[in-house]
N, C-alpha and C positions, 0 to 999 in steps of 0.2 A: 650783561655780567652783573652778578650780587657781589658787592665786595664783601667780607667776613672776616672776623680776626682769624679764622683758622687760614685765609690764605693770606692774611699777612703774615705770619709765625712762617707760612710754608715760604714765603717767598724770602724771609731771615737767615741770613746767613749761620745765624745762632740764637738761640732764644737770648741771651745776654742784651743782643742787641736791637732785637724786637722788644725788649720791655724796655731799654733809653730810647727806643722813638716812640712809644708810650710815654714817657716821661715827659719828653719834647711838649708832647702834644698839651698834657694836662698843664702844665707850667708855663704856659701861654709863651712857645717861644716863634712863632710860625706869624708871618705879618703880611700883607699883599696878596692873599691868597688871592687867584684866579684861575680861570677856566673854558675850555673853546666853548662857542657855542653847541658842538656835536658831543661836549663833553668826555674827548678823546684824548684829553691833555689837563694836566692841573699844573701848577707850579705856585713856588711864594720864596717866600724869604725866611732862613730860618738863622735867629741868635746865635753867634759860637761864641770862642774865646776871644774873639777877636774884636777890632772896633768895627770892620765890614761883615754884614750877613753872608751867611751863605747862599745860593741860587741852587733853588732845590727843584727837581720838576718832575712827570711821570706820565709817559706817554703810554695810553689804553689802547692805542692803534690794534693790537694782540693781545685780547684780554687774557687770555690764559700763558702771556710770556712778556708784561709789562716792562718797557723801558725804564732805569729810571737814571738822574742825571743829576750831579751835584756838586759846586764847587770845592765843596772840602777835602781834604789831604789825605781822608780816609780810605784804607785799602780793601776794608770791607766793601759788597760789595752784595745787595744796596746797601748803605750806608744807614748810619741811625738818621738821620735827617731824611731820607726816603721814607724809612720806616716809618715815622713822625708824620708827611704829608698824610701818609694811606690813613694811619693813624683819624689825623683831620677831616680825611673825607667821612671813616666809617661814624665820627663822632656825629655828621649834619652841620659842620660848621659854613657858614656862606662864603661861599665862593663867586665873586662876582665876572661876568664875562667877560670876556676881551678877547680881539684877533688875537692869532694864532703869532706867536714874537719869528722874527725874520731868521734868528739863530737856528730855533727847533723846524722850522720849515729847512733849511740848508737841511740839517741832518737829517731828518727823515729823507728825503733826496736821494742825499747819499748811501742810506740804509736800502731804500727803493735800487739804488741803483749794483750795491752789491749783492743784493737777494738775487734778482734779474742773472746777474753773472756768475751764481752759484746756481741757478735754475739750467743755468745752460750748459755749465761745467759737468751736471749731473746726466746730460743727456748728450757725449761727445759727438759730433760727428763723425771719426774715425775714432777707434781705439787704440789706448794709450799703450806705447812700445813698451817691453819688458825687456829690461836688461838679461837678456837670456844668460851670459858669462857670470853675472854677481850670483844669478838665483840659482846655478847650478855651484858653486862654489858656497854657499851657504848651505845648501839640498847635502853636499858631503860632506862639510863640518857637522850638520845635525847626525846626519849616518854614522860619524867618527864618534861622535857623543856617544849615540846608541849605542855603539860597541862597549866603551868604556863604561855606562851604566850597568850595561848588561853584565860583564865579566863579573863588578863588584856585588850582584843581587845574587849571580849565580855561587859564587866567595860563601857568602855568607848563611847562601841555605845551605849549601854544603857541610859549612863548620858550624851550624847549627843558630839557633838563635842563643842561646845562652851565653854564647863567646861576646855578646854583647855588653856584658859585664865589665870584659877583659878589656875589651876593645876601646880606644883613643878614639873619642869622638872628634879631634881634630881630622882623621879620615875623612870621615863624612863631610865633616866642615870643609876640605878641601876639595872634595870629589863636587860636592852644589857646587863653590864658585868655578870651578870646570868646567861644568855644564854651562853656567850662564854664558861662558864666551862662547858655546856651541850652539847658542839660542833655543838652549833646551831649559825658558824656566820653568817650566812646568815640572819636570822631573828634579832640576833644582831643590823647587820646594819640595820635593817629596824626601829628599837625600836630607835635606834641612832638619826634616819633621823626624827623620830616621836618627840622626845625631841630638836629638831632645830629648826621645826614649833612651840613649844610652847616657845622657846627662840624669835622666832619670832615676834607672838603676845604679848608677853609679854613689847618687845622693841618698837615694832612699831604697834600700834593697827590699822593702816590705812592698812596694809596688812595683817590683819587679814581673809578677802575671801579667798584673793589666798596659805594662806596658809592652813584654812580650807581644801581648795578642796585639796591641795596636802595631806594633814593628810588622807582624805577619801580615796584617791588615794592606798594610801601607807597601811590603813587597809584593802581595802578591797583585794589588794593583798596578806595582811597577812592572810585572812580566808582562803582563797583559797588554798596556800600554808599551812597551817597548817592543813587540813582537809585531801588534797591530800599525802602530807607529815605522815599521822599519818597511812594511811592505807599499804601507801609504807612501813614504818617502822616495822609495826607489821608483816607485809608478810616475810620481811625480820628474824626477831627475830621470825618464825616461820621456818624459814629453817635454822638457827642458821649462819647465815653468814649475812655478808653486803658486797658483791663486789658491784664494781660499777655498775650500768647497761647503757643502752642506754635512759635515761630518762632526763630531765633536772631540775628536783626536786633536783638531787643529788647535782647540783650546785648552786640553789638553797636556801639546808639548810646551805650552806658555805662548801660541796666538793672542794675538787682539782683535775683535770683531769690529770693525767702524758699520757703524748703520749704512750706508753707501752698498758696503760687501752684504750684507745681509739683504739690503732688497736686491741684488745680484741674485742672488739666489733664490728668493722669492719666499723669505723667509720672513714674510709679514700678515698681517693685516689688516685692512680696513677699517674705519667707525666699530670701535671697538670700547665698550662700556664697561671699566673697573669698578669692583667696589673691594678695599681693604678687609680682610678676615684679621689680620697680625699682624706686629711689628718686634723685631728683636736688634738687640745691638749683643757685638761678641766682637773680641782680640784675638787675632791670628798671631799669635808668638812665631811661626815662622816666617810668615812676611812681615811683621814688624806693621799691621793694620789694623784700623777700627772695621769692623763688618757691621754694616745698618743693613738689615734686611726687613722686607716684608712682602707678606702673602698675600696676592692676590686673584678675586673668582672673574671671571667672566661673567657677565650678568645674562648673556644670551646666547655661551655657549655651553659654561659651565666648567670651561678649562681653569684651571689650577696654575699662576704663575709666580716667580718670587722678581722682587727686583733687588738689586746690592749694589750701595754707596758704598766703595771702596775708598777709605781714608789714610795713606799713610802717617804712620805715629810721626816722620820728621815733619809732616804737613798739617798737622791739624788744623791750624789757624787759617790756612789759605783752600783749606777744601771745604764746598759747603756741606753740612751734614742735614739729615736725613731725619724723619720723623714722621711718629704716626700719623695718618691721614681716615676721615671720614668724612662722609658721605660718597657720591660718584663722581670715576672720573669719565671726560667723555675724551677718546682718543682717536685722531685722524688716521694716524699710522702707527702700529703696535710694532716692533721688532724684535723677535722670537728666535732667542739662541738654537741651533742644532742641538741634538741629543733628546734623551728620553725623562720621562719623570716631571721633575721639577723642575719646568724649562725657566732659564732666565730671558726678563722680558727689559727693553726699554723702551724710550719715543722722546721725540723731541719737545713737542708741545703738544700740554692737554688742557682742558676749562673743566672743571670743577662746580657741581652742586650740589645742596642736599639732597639726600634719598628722600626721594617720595613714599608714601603709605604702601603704594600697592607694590613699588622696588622691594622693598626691605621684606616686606612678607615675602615673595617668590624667592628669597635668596635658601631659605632651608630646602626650596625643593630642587635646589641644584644640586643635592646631596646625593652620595649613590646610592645602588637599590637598597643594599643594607651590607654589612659586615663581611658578608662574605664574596662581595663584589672587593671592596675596598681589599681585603686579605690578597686576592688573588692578584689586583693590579699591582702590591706592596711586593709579593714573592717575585714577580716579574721583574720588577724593576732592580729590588735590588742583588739579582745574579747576576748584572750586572757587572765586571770587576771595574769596570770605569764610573761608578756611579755612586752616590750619597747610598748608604747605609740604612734609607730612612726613604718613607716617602709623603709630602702632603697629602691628607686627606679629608673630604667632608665628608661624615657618616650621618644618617639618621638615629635622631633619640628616641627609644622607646620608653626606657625607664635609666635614670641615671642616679646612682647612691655607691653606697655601702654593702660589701659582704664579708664583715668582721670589720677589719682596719684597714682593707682593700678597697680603692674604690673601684666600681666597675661600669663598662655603659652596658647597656640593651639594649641590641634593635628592634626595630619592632616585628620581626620575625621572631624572636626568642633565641637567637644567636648575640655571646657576651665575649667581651676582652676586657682584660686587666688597666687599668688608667695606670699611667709609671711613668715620671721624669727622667729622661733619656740620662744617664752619667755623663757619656760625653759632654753633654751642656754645662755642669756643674752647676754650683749653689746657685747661681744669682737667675737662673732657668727655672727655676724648680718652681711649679704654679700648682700642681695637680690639689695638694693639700686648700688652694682658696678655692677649690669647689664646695667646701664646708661654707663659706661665706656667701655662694649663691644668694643675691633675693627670692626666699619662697622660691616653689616645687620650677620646674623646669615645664614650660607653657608646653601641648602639644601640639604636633608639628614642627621641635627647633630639632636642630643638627648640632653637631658638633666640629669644630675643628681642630686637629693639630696634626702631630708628625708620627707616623707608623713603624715601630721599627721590629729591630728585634734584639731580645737583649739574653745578651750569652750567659749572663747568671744562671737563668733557669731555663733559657732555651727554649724561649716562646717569641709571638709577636705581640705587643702590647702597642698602647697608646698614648702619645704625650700630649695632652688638653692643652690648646692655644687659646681657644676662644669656643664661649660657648653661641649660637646664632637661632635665634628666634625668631617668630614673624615680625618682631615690635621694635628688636632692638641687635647689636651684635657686644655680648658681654665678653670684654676682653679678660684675661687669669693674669697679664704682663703685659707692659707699657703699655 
């Protein structure tokens, strides 16, 4: 393992707190430094407010999922005094060797010893009994839901969209927390995001269209999902169980996927090699979240995946966030939500190096054949009525500029699409315009990446520039 400040930032709960254990470090507060001889352990002593140091340490047993371990009060988590060690080590300060201390031997033990009992809990002997009476009484309050969703979607196309003007968005408001005791939040938030468009109208009636079409948007997905959802449910409360399956209905009506149900299903894989294309951050006003997302390629398959640090706004302080990443990552076990598109991906622990010369070059030729591949997987996906609007893509650059005050790409077939920042994103999204700021011509052989969509202004598919990908380098347009 290379230690890096970039995997100390990643292993920071917040950058706040990765630059005071930076601070630590330069201000010479860290005293006793020492180290096993296998170099699997470091620990010292770090100054606080107090008259006694702190005992700060950081067990590498797992390089890519570091232990670390500190006397102080603090609820971060690692702490700025961890931060500070790592800090120490990347600076080359001496660390002098010593047995391994009697304390950190007990806990690793103990660590050893409940790994071992989670190795085993993962592979039962018998299978675990299902309350068949709770799951079918839960299987008919979500059916009960379905009904009551339905009736209101069906209400509402009937009396048109425009009664939405009229309409007390405390309905809506009412009609989600109804759901949620049906454990339908999935559909919740969509009733949610329905009562925002008539907050909308109601505040500003000049965006009255674009919130229409999004309302339509947002029902006609709700039919779709409630139809699909009702027959899923009844199959289910006909074999008296609801595990999970490999469907994305389940996530859908507001499931939770645990990595456990996922390789259940076989929805994984193997030594699998990420490297980051993008990263974005956005606020869900109807769940009340920060959304960290980023795009990720396959390096040797060429799959296209995102992953999402979901942050509640009451939580921010105790959830760690999320941040861009470079170089590769290298991953044991990849886990691959159900569904199409833009699948979400996670894993438990991965190790982390630079791209090599010859990585970073082969990464434009994961790119598709040209435009009119990407077109046609972009229409498929998103007809979709369960599915994003939009879909990642890597295309190849033939030529990329200007045609007026449009920017445009070119494959290298001579097939073009329009470059355009998605509206839904709004302002703080908007990157297409710092392609003017490119360094010099765009090298040959790079790709491009961003998100595909289609945009009802003018009723085409166009392109929203995330990142541009060259042999040499990958230039981000945003974080």
């Amino acid at each position: 393992m290379t230690l890096t400040e970039e995997m100390i930032r990643l292993q920071a709960p917040n950058p706040a707190a990765a630059e005071n254990g930076r601070k630590l470090s330069k201000k010479g507060s860290f005293s006793g430094l020492c180290r096993t001889e296998d170099g699997t352990l470091y620990w010292a002593e770090c100054a606080g407010s107090g008259k006694t140091p702190y005992r700060v340490s950081i067990d590498w047993t797992a390089p890519e999922a570091p232990v670390c371990r500190c006397s102080c009060p603090s609820r971060q988590f690692p702490c700025k005094h961890a931060l500070g060690l790592m800090f120490e080590q990347l600076s080359g300060k001496d660390f002098q060797t010593a047995e391994l201390p009697q304390d950190i031997a007990d806990k690793r033990a103990k660590q050893a010893a409940r790994a071992a009992k989670k190795e085993a809990a993962d592979t039962p002997a018998k299978p675990k009994k299902t309350n068949t009476a709770a799951q079918k009484k839960k299987l008919s309050k979500q059916l009960g839901g379905l009904d009551m969703a339905e009736k209101m979607v069906d209400d509402l196309l009937t009396a048109g969209l425009g009664t939405l003007a009229g309409s007390s968005a405390q309905t809506y408001d009412k009609l989600a927390k109804d759901l949620g005791s049906c454990y339908l939040t999935g559909l919740q938030t969509a009733f949610t995001r329905i009562a925002m468009t008539v907050h909308t109208v109601q505040k500003d009636p000049d965006q009255a269209d674009r919130a229409y079409a999004e309302a339509l948007r947002i029902l006609v997905a709700l039919r779709s999902t409630i139809k699909k959802s009702r027959a899923l449910l009844q199959g289910q409360l006909a074999e008296g169980g609801s595990a999970p399956r490999d469907d994305a209905l389940f996530e859908a009506l507001g499931g939770v996927w645990k990595l456990e149900d996922l390789r259940a299903i076989g929805s994984f894989q193997e030594h699998v090699r990420l490297v980051q294309l993008a990263f974005d951050v956005s606020f869900d006003a109807a769940k009340k979240e920060l959304v960290e997302r980023g795009w990720w390629v396959d390096l040797d398959r060429g799959s296209i995946f995102q992953t999402l640090n979901l942050r509640p706004q009451k939580a921010l302080k105790h959830v760690k966030g999320d941040d861009s990443r470079f170089g590769l990552l290298e991953i044991p076990a990849l886990y691959i939500y159900p569904g199409e598109g833009d699948r979400r991906a996670r894993w438990e622990s991965a190790a982390s190096r630079p791209l090599t010369a010859e990585e970073q070059a082969a990464l434009p030729a994961l790119a598709q054949s040209g435009l009119a591949a990407a077109v046609k997987l972009t229409k498929g996906s998103i007809k979709n009525t369960l599915a994003p609007k939009y879909l990642a893509v890597l295309v190849p650059i033939g030529r990329l500029g200007k045609s007026g005050e449009t920017f445009v790409l070119e494959d290298p077939a001579g097939d073009r699409i329009v470059l355009r920042d998605r509206p839904e994103d709004g302002p703080d999204h908007a990157c297409t315009k710092r392609l003017d700021m490119f360094p010099g011509a765009v090298p040959a052989g790079s790709a491009l990446f961003g998100l595909m969509f289609y945009d009802e202004g003018d009723r085409s598919l166009c392109l929203h520039p995330y990142s541009v990908v060259t042999p040499d380098q990958i230039v981000r347009l945003q974080y």
